[in-house]
C-alpha positions in Angstrom: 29.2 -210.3 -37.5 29.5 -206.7 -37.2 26.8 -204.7 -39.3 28.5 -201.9 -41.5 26.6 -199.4 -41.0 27.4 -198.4 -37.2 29.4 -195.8 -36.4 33.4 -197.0 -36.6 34.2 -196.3 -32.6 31.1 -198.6 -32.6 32.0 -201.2 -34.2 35.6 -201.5 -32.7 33.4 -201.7 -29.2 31.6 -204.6 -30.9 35.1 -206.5 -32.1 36.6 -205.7 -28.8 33.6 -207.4 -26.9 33.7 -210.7 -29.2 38.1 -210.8 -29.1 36.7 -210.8 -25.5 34.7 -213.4 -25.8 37.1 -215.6 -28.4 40.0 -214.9 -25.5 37.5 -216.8 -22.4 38.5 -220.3 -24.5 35.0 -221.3 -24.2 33.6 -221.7 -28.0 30.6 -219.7 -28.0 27.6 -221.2 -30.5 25.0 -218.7 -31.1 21.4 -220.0 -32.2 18.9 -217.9 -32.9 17.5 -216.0 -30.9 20.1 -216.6 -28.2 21.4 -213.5 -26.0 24.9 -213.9 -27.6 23.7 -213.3 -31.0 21.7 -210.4 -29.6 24.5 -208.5 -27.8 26.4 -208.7 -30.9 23.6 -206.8 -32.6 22.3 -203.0 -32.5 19.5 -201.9 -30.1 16.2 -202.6 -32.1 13.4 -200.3 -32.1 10.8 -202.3 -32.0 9.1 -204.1 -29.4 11.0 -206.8 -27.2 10.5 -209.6 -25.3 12.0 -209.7 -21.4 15.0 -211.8 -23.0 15.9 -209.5 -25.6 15.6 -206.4 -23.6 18.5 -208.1 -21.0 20.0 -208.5 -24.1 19.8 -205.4 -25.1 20.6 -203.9 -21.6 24.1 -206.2 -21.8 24.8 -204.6 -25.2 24.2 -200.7 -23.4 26.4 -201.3 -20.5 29.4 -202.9 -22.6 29.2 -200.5 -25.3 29.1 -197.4 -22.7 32.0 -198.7 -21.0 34.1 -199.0 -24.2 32.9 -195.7 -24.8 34.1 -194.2 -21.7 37.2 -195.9 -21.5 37.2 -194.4 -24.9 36.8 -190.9 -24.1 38.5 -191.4 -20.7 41.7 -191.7 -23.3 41.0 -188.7 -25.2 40.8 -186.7 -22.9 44.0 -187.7 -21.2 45.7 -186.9 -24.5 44.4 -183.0 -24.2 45.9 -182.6 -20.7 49.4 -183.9 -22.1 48.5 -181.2 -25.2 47.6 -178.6 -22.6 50.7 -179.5 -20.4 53.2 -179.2 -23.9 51.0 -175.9 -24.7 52.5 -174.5 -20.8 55.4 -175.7 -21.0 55.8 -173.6 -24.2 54.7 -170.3 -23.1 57.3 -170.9 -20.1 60.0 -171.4 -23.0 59.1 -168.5 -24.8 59.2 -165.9 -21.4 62.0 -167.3 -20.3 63.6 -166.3 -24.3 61.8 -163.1 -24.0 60.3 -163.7 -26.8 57.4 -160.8 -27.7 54.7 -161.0 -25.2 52.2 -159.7 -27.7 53.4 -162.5 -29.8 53.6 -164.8 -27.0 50.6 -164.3 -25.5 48.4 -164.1 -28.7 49.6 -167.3 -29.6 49.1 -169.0 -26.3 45.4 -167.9 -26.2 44.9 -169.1 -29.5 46.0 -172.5 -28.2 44.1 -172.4 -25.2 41.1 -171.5 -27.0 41.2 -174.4 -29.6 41.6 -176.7 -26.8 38.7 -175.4 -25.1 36.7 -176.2 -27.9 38.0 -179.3 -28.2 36.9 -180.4 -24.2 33.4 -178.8 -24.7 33.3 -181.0 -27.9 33.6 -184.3 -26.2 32.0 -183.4 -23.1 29.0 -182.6 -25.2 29.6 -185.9 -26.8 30.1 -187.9 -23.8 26.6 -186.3 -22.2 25.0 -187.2 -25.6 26.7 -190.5 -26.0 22.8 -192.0 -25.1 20.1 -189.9 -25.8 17.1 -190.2 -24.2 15.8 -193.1 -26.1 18.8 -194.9 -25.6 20.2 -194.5 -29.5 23.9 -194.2 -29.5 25.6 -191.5 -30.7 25.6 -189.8 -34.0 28.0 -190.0 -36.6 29.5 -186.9 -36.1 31.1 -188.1 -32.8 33.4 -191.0 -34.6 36.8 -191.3 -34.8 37.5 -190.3 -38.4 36.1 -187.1 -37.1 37.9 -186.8 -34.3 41.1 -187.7 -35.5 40.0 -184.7 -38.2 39.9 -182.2 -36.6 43.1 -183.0 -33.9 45.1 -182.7 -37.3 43.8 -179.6 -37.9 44.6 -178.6 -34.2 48.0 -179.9 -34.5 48.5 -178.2 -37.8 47.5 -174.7 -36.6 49.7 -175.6 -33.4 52.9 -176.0 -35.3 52.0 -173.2 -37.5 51.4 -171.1 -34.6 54.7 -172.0 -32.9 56.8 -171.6 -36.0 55.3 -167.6 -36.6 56.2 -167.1 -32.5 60.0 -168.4 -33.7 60.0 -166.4 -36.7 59.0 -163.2 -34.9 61.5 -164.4 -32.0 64.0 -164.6 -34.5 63.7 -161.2 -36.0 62.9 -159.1 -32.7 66.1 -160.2 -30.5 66.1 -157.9 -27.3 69.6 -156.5 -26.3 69.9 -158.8 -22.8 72.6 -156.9 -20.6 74.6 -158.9 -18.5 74.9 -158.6 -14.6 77.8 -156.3 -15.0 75.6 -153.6 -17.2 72.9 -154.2 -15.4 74.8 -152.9 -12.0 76.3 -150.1 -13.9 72.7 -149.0 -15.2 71.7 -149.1 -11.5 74.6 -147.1 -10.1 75.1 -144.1 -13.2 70.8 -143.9 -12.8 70.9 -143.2 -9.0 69.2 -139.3 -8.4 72.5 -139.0 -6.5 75.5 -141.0 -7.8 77.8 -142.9 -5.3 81.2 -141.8 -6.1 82.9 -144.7 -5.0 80.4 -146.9 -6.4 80.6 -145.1 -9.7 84.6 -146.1 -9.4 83.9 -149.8 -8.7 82.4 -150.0 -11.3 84.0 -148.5 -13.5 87.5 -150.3 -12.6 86.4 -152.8 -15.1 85.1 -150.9 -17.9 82.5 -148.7 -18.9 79.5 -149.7 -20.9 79.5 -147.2 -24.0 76.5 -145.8 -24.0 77.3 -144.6 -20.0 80.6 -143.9 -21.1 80.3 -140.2 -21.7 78.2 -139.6 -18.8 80.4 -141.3 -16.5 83.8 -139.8 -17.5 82.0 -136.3 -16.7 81.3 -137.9 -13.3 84.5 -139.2 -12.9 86.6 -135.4 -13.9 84.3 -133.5 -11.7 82.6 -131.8 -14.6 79.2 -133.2 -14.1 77.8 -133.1 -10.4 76.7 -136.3 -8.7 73.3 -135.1 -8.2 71.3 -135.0 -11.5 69.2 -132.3 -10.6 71.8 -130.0 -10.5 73.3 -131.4 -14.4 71.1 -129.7 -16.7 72.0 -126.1 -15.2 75.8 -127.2 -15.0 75.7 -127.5 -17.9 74.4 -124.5 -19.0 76.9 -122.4 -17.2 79.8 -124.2 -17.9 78.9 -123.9 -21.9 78.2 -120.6 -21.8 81.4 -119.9 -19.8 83.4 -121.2 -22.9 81.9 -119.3 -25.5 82.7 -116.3 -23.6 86.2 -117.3 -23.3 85.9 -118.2 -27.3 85.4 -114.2 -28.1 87.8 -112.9 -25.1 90.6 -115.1 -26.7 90.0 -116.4 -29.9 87.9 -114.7 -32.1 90.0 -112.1 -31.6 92.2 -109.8 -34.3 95.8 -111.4 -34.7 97.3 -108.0 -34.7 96.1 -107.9 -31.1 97.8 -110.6 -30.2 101.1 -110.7 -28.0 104.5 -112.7 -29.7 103.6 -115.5 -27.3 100.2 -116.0 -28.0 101.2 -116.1 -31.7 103.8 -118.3 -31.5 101.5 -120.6 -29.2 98.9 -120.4 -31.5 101.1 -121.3 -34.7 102.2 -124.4 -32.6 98.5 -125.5 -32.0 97.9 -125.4 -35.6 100.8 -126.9 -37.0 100.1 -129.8 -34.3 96.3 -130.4 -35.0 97.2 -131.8 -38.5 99.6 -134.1 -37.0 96.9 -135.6 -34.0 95.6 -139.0 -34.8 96.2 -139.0 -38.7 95.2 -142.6 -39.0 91.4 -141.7 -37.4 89.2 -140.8 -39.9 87.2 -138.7 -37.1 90.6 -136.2 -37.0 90.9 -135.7 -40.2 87.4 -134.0 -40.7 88.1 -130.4 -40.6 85.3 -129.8 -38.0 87.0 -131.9 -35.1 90.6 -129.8 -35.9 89.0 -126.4 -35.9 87.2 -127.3 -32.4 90.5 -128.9 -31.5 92.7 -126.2 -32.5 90.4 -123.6 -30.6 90.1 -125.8 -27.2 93.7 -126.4 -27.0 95.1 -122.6 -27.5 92.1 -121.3 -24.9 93.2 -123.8 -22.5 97.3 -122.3 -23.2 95.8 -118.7 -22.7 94.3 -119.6 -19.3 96.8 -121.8 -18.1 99.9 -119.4 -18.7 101.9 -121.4 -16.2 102.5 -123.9 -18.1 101.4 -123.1 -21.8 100.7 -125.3 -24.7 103.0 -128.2 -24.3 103.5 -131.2 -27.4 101.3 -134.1 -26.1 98.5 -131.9 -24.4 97.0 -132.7 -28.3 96.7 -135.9 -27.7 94.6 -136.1 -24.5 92.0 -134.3 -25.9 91.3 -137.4 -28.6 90.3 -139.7 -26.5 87.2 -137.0 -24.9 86.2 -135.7 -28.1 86.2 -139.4 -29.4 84.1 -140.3 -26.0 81.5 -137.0 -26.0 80.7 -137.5 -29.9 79.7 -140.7 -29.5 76.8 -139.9 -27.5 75.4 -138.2 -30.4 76.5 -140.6 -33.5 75.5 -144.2 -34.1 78.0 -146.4 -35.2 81.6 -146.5 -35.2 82.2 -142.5 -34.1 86.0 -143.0 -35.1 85.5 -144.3 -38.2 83.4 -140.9 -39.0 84.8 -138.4 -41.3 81.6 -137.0 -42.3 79.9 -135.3 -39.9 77.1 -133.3 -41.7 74.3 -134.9 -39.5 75.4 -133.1 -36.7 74.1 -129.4 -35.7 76.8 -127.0 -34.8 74.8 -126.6 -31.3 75.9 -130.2 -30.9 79.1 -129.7 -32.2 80.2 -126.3 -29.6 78.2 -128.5 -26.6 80.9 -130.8 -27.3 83.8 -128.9 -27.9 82.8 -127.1 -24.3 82.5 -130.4 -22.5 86.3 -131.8 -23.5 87.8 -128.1 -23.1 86.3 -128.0 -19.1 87.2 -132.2 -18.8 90.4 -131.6 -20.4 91.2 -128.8 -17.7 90.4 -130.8 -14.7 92.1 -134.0 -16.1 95.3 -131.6 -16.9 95.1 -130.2 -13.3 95.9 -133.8 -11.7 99.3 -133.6 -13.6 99.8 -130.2 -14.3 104.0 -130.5 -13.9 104.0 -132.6 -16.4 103.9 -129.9 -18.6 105.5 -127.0 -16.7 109.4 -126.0 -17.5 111.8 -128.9 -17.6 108.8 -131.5 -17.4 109.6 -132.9 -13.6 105.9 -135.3 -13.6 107.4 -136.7 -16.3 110.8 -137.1 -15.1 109.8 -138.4 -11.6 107.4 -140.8 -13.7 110.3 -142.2 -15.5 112.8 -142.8 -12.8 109.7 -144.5 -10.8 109.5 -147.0 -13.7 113.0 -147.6 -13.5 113.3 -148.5 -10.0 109.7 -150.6 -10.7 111.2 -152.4 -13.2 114.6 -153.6 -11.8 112.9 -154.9 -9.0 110.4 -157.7 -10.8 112.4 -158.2 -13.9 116.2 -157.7 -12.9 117.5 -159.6 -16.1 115.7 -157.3 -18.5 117.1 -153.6 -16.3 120.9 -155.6 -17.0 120.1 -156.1 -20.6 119.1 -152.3 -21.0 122.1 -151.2 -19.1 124.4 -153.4 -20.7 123.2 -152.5 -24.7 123.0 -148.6 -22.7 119.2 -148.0 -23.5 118.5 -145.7 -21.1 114.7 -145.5 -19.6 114.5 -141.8 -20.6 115.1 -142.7 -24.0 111.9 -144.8 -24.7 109.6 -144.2 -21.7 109.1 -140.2 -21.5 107.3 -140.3 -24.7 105.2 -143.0 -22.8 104.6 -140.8 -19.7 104.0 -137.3 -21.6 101.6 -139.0 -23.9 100.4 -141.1 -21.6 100.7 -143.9 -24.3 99.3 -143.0 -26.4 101.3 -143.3 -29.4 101.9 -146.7 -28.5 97.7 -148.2 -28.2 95.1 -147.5 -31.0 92.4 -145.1 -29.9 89.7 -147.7 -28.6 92.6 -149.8 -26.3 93.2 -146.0 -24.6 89.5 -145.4 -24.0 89.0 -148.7 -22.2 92.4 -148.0 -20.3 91.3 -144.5 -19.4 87.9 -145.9 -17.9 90.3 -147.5 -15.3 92.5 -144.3 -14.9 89.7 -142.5 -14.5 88.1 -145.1 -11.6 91.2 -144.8 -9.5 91.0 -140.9 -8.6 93.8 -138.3 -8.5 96.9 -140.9 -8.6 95.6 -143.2 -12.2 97.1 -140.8 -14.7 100.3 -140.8 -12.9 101.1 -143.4 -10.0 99.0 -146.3 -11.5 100.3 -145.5 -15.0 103.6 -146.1 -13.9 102.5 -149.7 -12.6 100.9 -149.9 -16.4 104.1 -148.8 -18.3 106.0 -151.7 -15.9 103.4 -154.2 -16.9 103.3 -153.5 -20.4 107.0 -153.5 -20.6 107.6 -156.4 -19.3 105.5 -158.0 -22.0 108.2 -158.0 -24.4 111.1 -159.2 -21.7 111.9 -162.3 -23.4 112.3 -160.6 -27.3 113.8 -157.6 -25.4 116.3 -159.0 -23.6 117.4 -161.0 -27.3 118.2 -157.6 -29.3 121.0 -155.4 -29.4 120.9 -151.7 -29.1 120.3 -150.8 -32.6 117.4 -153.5 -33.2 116.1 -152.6 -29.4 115.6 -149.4 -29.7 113.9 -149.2 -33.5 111.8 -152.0 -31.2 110.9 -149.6 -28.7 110.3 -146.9 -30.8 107.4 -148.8 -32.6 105.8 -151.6 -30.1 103.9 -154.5 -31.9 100.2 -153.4 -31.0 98.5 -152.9 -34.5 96.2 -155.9 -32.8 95.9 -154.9 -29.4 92.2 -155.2 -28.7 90.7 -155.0 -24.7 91.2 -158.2 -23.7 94.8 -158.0 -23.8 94.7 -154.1 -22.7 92.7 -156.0 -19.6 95.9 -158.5 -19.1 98.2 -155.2 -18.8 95.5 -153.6 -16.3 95.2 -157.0 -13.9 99.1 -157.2 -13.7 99.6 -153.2 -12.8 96.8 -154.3 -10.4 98.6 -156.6 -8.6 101.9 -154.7 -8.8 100.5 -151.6 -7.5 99.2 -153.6 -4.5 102.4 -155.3 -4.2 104.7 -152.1 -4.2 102.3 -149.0 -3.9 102.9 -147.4 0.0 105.9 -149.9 0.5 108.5 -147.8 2.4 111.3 -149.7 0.3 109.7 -149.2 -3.2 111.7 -146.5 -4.2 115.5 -146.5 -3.5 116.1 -143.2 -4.3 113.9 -140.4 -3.6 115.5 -138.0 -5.9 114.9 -138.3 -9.6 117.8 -138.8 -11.7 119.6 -136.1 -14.1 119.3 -137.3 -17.4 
């Protein structure tokens, strides 16, 4: 018999000894006073005879083993705990989860289990005190299995606050392409070429207007000389504000009026579908960039189209200033008019340098454009020889469709955001991307719509051509268009048979 009032880790020692016992197959009859029905007893306190104290001495060594073995478990079951706890503090750096939150709740852990090792160590030493009593009370399993419940409790609870804070603190990760860009646009001294590389591909946005100064010369490539750049260049505008514009219009010349009249009968008419252009902020600083820019660049004046290019800039330099969607911005009342002119100086200067690449474009008779056009001819006759037939046989003539794609530089054809992502790969090819690799675009892009083209006759081609299907353009398919002038340009570009005829055509 087992007496009930041991300790319970006690007593299972005790049933474990006699299943022990029962499993020998020998069929054990205790008498009284024999040593059998002694070991299955407690330790008395009184005084024994030689027989009952090897009795007694049996019922030690038996009991301390199961003990032991005992606590030889337990404690494998907190290295397993402390192994899980690791493993979960790997999980949560590798998530970047918050390392305050991380860390607090790992110590927390580490502490409880601790506690929980001194407990049973202290136990284990105190298992037989110095009178050989077994342990107290406060050492059984009942307890035990207590307080792990409460240690698995706080555990889970701990774990499920470090999700919840995971959860609602999610870090922007950049991926290996930002982070390469970050490393490149940081540099004290930028790497032109490097910047262009990178670039090729598109341009994070919060680099962007930083990089497209870059890229136009505006900004130097060493950062230490930005800040007073800066400064001058500003400050050279506003002058050229009061020497030209904020001027009386009786002092005016015919010209200057009349090229002032067009700027403001064309500002209304620039991106009417982006709320941005419609704020009467962005026209005034757009009406008063464009006309300086005529005044200094006599040559060729203001020109239809000029507009245009300054959209995608202003679009670009706000952006740094606003959160959110900066084209879907009507209101700007949050920004300071030192922000505003700042802004309104950086497109007029990248503007002029953009404009210088491609200045015939816009001088008498247009011969950029013209030499752009017949280039896309010749491009186009030579990969897609059934859709050139088709145009000359319905007589749709190139110039009809495509100079409005080389003067604008397309864009009336893309929505604003599918020309910012093409321009940051204009931008990375140098001198020749708004002319020689936008031909190589206009041929890609073209060639899109060979199949329906080549289906249509003349009336139903050219309403086609005068409104392209690209309400749902997004970068990804802007992308497409980009890889395929890619791989034309290195096909054709420097080949001395890509051009038949070296002398544009009269149109």
């Amino acid at each position: 018999m087992t007496p009930n009032n041991l300790p319970g880790f006690l007593r299972r020692s005790i049933r474990s000894i006699n299943d022990e016992d029962d499993d020998s197959g020998e069929e054990i009859q205790p008498t009284a006073g024999s040593p059998h029905e002694k070991s299955l007893l407690p330790p008395s306190h009184g005084t024994d005879s030689p027989t009952d104290q090897d009795a007694h001495a049996t019922f030690l060594s038996e009991a301390q083993e199961k003990i032991s073995d005992e606590l030889d478990q337990e404690l494998e079951l907190l290295k397993i705990n402390d192994s899980i706890d690791q493993k979960f503090r790997m999980v949560a750096t590798s998530h970047n989860l918050d390392k305050d939150t991380s860390d607090t709740n790992a110590d927390e852990n580490t502490s409880k289990i601790k506690r929980h090792n001194q407990n049973i160590v202290h136990g284990r030493n105190n298992a037989y005190n110095n009178n050989g009593n077994p342990p107290s009370a406060k050492f059984s399993h009942a307890s035990r299995d207590k307080e792990e419940s409460q240690a698995s409790t706080a555990s889970v609870s701990s774990q499920e606050e470090t999700n919840a804070d995971s959860s609602s603190k999610k870090p922007d990760v950049k991926n290996y392409k930002e982070e390469q860009f970050d490393k490149v646009i940081s540099s004290p001294v930028v790497d032109i070429e490097d910047l262009r590389k990178s670039a090729w591909n598109g341009i994070p946005p919060e680099h962007r207007p930083q990089a497209w100064k870059i890229l136009l010369g505006y900004l130097p490539t060493n950062i230490s000389r930005r800040t007073q750049t800066l400064k001058r260049k500003r400050s050279e505008y506003r002058d050229a504000i009061a020497q030209h514009y904020d001027i009386d219009d009786n002092s005016r010349t015919m010209q200057e009026q009349e090229t002032l009249r067009q700027v403001l009968v064309d500002v209304p008419r620039t991106a009417p579908d982006v709320p941005l252009f419609r704020n009467a902020l962005i026209r005034k600083s757009l009406a008063r960039l464009l006309y300086i820019w005529a005044m200094r660049h006599p040559a060729s004046s203001y020109v239809q189209g000029i507009n245009d290019l300054a959209t995608p800039l202003i679009a670009v330099f706000l952006s740094e200033y606003f959160k959110g969607d900066v084209l879907q911005a009507e209101d700007l009342e949050d920004l300071t008019p030192e922000i505003m002119n700042n802004v309104e100086a950086d497109v007029y200067w990248c503007l002029t340098n953009l404009l210088a690449g491609i200045q015939d474009h816009y001088t008498q008779d247009q011969p950029g454009v013209q030499r752009m056009v017949m280039k896309l001819e010749e491009l186009v006759q030579r990969i897609d020889a059934g859709l050139t037939g088709h145009l000359i046989e319905t007589e749709v003539q190139f110039m009809q469709f495509a100079f409005r794609w080389m003067n604008c530089l397309l864009m009336r054809e893309f929505n604003l955001q599918c020309i910012i992502r093409l321009w940051d790969t204009y931008l990375a090819e140098g001198d020749g991307g708004f002319e020689t690799f936008h031909v190589y675009v206009c041929a890609s892009f073209l060639c899109q719509f060979s199949g329906e083209l080549q289906g249509m006759q003349f009336d139903e081609l050219f309403a086609f051509m005068q409104n392209i299907p690209t309400n749902d353009w997004d970068d990804g398919k802007i992308e497409i268009v980009l890889s395929q002038a890619f791989v034309l340009s290195t096909l054709f570009q420097g080949s001395a048979a890509h051009l038949t005829n070296p002398s544009p055509k009269s149109y």
